[in-house]
N, C-alpha and C positions, 0 to 999 in steps of 0.2 A: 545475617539479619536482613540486609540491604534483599536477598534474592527471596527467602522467605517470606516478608512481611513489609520490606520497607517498597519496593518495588509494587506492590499492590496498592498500598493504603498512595502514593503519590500518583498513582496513573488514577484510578477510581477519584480522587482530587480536583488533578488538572480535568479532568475531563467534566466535573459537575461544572467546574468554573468555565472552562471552555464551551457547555452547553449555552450558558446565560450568555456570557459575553456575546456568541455567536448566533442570537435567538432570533437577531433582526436579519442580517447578513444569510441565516440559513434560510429564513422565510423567503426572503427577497430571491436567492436561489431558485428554490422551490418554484414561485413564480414562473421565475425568465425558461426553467426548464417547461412547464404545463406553456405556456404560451409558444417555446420552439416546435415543440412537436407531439405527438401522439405518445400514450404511456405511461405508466405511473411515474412519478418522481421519485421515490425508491427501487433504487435496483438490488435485488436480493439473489443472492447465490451460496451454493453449499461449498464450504473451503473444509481443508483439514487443519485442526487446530492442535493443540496442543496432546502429546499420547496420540497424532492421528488418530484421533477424535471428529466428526463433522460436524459443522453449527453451519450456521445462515450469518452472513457476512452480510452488512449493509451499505450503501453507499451511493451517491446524487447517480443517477442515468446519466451518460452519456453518452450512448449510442441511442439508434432506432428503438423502439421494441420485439422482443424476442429476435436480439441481434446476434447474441450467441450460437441459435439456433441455427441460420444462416451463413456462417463462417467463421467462429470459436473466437479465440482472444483477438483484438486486435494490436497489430504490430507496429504500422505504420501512419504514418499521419494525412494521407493524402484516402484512407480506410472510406469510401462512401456513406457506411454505416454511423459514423463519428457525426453527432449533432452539430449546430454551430455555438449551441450551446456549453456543449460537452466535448468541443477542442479543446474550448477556455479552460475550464473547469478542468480538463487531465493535464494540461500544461502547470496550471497552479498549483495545484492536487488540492483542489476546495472537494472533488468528488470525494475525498476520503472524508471529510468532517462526521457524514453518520458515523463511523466506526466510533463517535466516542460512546454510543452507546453499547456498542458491542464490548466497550472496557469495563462498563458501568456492570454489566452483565456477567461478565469477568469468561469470556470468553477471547478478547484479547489484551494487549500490555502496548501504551504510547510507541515503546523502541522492543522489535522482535523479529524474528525471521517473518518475511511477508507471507499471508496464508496462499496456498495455490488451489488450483481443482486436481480431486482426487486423482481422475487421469492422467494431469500433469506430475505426479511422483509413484504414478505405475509402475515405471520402467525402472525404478530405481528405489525399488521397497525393499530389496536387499543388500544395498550399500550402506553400513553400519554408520561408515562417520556422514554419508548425506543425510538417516534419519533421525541423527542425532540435534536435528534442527528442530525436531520436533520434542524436544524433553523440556522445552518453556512455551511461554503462552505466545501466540502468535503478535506482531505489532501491525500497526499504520504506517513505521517508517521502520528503514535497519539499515545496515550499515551499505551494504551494494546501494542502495538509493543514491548516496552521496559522490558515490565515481560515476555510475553506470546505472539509472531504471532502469534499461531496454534488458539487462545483463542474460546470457545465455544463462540455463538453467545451473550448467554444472558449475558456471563460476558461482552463482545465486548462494547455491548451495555450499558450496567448500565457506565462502566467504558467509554465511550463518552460520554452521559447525562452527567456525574460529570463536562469532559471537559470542556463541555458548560456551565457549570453552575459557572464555576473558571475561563474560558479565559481570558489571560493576557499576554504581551508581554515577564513574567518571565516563567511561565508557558511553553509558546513553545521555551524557549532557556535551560530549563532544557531538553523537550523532545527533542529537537532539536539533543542536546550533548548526552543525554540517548540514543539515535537510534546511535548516531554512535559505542556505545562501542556495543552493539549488533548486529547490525551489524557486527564489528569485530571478535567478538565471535564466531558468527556464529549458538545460541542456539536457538532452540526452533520456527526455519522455519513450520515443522510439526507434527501434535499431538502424534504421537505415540512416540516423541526426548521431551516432555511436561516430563512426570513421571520418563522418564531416567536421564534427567540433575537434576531433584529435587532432585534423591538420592543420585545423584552424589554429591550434594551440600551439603546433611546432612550428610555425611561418610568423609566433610572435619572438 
């Protein structure tokens, strides 16, 4: 029931409440991006969703304009392209807040395998258990978020398949509450901050 219907009718929820709550705080947003730099304040891009499906993903800038263009994802955090505005912003992960419209849309779910660009699962459109990440609707957070964002793809991916192979209403209220402590944190945004906080962690 929970994957069917319960899992829908609570994301489409949180996310009309989350819209309101967050109406000031996004404006405000919005703002501090138009005044950092040149470019829309929505960043839009084609991800694969759910059935490898494409929709248009939404979400605050924070890079340049038409930064993709210029050198694809970024990785690391020293990236030239990275706003001053949109360090903050990917450090927090306030950039994800448009995506609750993409839930409302019902093109993604709160806790999901994170959507990538098509390119990014080229290489691997015949690996059965990696494309089994795509048999539920895409999220804003999931489970690699909580160890590893920066995570290589293959762990990305083994570690979504497991997802789906466990989803359950307990399941996304641990990740739910796990995103927020990292979030907080603030660890392991991008890969080359992966091997620093580890040793940081074995030297406590």
């Amino acid at each position: 029931m929970y994957k069917k219907i319960g899992k829908r009718m609570i994301g489409f929820s949180l996310s009309v409440i989350g819209l309101i709550v967050c109406a000031i705080p996004m404006a405000i947003i919005a703002l501090l991006i138009r005044m950092d730099s040149k470019g829309p304040i929505i960043f839009k891009q084609k991800r694969l969703g759910k059935h490898q499906k494409i929709f248009t993903v939404y979400k605050f800038r924070t890079m340049c304009d038409h930064a993709y263009e210029k050198g694809g994802v970024a990785t690391r955090s020293d990236d030239p392209r990275i706003t001053r505005v949109g360090a903050i912003l990917r450090r927090t992960s306030l950039d994800e807040l448009p995506q609750m419209i993409n839930i409302l849309k019902g093109d993604m779910a709160i806790i999901g395998p994170r959507p990538i660009l098509p390119i990014e699962f080229k290489k691997y459109r015949l690996n059965k258990r990696y494309a089994h990440r795509y048999d539920v609707l895409p999220g804003m957070f999931c489970t690699v978020d909580i160890l590893n964002r920066a995570a290589e793809r293959e762990v990305q991916f083994e570690m979504d398949a497991d997802y789906v192979d466990h989803m359950s209403l307990a399941l996304d209220i641990r990740v739910f509450f796990g995103i927020i402590s990292t979030v907080v944190s603030g660890k392991n945004v991008y890969r080359e901050e992966v091997g620093i906080n580890s040793k940081k962690g074995n030297r406590r």
